[in-house]
C-alpha positions in Angstrom: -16.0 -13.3 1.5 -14.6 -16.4 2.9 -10.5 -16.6 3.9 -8.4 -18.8 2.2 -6.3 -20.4 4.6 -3.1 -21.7 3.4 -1.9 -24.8 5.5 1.7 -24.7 6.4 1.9 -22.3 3.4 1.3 -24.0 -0.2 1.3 -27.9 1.3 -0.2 -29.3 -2.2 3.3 -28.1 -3.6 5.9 -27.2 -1.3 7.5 -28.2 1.8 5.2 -26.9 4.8 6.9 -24.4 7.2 9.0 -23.0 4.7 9.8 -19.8 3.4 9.4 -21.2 -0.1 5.7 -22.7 0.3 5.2 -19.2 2.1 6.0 -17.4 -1.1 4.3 -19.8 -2.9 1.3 -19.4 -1.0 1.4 -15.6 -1.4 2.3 -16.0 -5.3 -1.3 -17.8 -5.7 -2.8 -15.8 -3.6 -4.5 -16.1 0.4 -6.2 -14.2 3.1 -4.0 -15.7 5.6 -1.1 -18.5 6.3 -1.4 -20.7 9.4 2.2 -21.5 10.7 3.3 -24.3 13.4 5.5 -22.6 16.3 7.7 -24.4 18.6 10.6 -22.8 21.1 13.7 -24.2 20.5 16.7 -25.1 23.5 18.1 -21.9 22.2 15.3 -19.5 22.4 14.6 -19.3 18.8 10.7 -19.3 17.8 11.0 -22.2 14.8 8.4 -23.0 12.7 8.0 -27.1 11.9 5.1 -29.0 12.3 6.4 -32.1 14.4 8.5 -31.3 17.0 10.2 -34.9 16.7 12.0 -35.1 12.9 14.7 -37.7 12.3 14.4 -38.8 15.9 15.6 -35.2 17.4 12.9 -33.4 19.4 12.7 -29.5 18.2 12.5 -28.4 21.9 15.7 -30.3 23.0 17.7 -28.5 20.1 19.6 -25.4 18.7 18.1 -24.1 15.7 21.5 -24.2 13.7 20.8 -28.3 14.5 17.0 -28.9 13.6 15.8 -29.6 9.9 13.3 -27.9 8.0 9.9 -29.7 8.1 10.2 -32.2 5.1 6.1 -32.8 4.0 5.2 -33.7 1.9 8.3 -35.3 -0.5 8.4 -33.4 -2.9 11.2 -32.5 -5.4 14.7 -31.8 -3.7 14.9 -28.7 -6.5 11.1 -27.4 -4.4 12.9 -26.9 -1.3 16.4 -25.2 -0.3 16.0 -24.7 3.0 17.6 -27.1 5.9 16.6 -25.4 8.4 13.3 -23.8 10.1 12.5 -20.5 9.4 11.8 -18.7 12.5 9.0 -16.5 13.5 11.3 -13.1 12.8 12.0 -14.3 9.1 8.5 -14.8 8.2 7.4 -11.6 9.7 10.3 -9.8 7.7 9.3 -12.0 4.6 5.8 -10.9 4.7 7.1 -6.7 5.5 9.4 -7.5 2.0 6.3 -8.7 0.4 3.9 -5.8 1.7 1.6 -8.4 2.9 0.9 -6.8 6.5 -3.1 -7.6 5.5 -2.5 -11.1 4.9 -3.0 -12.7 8.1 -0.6 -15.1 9.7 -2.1 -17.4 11.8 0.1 -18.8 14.8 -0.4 -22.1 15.8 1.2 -22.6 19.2 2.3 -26.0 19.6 2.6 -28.1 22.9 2.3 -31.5 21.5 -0.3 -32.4 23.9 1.5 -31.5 27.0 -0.5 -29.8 29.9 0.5 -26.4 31.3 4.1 -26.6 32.1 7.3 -24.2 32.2 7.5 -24.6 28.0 3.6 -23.2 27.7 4.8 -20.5 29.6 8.7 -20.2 28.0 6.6 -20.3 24.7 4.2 -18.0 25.2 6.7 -15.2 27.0 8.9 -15.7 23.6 6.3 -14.8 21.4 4.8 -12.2 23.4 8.1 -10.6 23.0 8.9 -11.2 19.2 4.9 -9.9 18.2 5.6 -6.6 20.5 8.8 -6.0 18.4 8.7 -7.5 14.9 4.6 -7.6 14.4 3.8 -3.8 14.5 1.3 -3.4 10.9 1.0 -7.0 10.4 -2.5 -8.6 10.6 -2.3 -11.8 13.3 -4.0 -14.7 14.6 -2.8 -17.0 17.2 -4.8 -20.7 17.1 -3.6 -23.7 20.2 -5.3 -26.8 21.0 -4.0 -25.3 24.3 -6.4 -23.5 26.1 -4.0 -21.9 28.5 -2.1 -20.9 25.9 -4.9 -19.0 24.4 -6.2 -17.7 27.5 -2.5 -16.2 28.7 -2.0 -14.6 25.4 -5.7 -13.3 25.0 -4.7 -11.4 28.2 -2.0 -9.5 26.6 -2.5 -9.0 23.2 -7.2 -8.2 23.1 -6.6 -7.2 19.8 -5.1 -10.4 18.4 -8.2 -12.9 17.4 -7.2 -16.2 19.3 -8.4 -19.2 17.8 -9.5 -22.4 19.8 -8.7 -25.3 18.0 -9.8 -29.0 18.5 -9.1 -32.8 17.3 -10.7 -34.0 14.4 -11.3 -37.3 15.5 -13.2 -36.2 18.7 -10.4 -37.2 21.4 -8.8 -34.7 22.7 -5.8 -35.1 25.0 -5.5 -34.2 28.7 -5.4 -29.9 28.9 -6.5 -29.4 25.1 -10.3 -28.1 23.6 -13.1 -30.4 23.9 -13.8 -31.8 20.4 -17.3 -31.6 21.2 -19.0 -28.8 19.2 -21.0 -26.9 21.9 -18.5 -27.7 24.5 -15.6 -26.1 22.2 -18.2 -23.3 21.5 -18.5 -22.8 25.4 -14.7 -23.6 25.9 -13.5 -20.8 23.6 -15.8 -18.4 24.8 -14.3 -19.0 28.6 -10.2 -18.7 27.4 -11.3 -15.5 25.3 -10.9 -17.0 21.7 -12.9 -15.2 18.7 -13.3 -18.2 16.5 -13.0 -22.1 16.8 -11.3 -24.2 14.6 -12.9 -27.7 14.6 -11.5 -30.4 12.2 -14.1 -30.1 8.9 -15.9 -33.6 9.6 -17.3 -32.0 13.1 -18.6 -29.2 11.3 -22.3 -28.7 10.5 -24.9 -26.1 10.2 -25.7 -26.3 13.6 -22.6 -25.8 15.1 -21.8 -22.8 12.6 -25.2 -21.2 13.5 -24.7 -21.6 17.4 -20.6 -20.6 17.5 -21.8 -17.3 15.1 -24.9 -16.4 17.5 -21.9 -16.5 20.9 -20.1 -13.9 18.4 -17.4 -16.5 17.1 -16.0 -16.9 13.7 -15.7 -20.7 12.3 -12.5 -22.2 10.2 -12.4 -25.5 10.0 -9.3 -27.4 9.2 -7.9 -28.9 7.1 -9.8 -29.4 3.7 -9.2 -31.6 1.0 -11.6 -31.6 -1.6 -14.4 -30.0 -3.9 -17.4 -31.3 -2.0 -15.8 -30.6 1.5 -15.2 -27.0 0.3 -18.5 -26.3 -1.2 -20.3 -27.6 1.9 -18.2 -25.2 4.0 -19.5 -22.4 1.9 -22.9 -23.5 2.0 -22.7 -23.9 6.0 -21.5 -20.5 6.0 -18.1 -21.0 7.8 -15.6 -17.6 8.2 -12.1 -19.4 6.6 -11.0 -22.7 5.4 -7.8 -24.1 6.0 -6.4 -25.8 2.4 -3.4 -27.9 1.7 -3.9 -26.8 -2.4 -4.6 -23.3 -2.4 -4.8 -22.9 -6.3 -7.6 -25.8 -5.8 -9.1 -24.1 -3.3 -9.4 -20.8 -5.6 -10.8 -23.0 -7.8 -13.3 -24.3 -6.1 -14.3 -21.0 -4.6 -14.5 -18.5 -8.1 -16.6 -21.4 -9.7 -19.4 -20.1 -6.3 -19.0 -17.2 -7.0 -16.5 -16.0 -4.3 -14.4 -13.0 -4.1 -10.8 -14.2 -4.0 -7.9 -12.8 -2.4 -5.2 -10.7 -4.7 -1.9 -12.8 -6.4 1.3 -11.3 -4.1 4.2 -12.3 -6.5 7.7 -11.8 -5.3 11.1 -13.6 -5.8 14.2 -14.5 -2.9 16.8 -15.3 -5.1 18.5 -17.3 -1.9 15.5 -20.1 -2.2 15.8 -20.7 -6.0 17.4 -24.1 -6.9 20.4 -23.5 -10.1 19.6 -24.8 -13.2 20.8 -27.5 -14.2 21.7 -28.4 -18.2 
């Protein structure tokens, strides 16, 4: 069975990094929901993609004062929220949703930064929030970081750590090498269980040589039918998907086992109707 990934949540249809597209996501059904974490002035564990939105950096604010991630545009009525969600509310939205199997996949964000006192400020506040909040629930953690990964491989060996590299093949000073075998060695060195190269790096060779080390593969972030279908073919562990009703799609019409519908409704995220 390969994992459904749900980018941001449900990114074909709702905001990413939001509670809603995180219901969403679970109403259609996935194996796991990759998140983006940042560490706020305040000490609050936010989720948002770009740490720069409307020309305030995430880092350098309270979380009463930073906006919710606002990708893609979609309707006003598909997104209530103003603010992120932090790490505690989606943990206590997936306990109210008895989705402790779904996994949710932690992407540590440094924004290309090198090891500095916010890597370590980062990964200290999420050490602390997984030992108290994460008990049941199924977890990933995924960086470009490779300090991040190694620091919180130490402390949580149970928690699969994902090493995760540019698309483009240019990867900034501190971050995985884009180049397959050297991510492949990389990972292996900072204690990661799978890599998580952008899709057009991907090939049979590199998911043959990453599975023989004894790493799974989940490559990011895919798009469309024939990038799917290859994946399968290639034998990768997960894809990561923008549309994940697409992505079912695609997947039953192979023959794939598909993860299980987890319908609930917050009342607080639904827009009033209007007449």
């Amino acid at each position: 069975m390969i994992e459904i990934q749900g980018h941001r949540g449900a990114l074909a249809t709702r905001a990413g990094n939001t509670l809603g597209g995180f219901v969403e996501a679970l109403r259609l059904g996935v194996d796991a929901v990759e998140v983006d974490l940042w560490l706020t002035a305040d000490g609050q564990l936010a989720l948002r993609h770009d740490a720069v939105v409307d020309g305030r950096d995430i880092r350098e604010s309270a979380l009463h004062d930073a906006v919710a991630e606002k990708q893609p545009l979609t309707r006003p009525a598909s997104n209530m929220e103003t603010r992120p969600p932090t790490l505690e509310e989606v943990l206590a939205l997936l306990r109210f949703a008895d989705a402790g199997g779904v996994v949710l996949d932690i992407e540590v964000k440094t924004d290309g930064d090198p090891w500095t006192q916010y890597g370590s400020q980062i990964v200290a506040a999420l050490s602390k929030t997984l030992e108290a909040h994460a008990p049941g629930q199924a977890l990933r953690v995924r960086s470009f970081d490779p300090q991040i990964l190694r620091t919180m491989a130490g402390s949580f060996p149970d928690i699969p750590m994902v090493a995760k590299c540019r698309p483009d093949g240019t990867p900034l000073l501190g971050q995985y090498p884009s180049e397959p075998f050297a991510l492949i060695e990389a990972a292996l060195a900072t204690g990661a269980a799978a890599v998580a190269p952008g899709i057009g790096l991907v090939n049979q060779a590199l998911v043959a040589r990453a599975h023989t080390a004894g790493l799974k593969v989940y490559p990011w972030t895919l798009t469309t039918a024939e990038e799917m279908s290859r994946a399968v073919l290639m034998g990768v562990d997960g894809i990561c998907v923008d549309d994940v009703g697409f992505a079912r799609d695609v997947l039953a019409s192979m023959g794939q086992e598909l993860p299980a519908s987890r319908p609930i409704v917050l009342p607080m995220l639904e827009a009033p109707v209007r007449w």
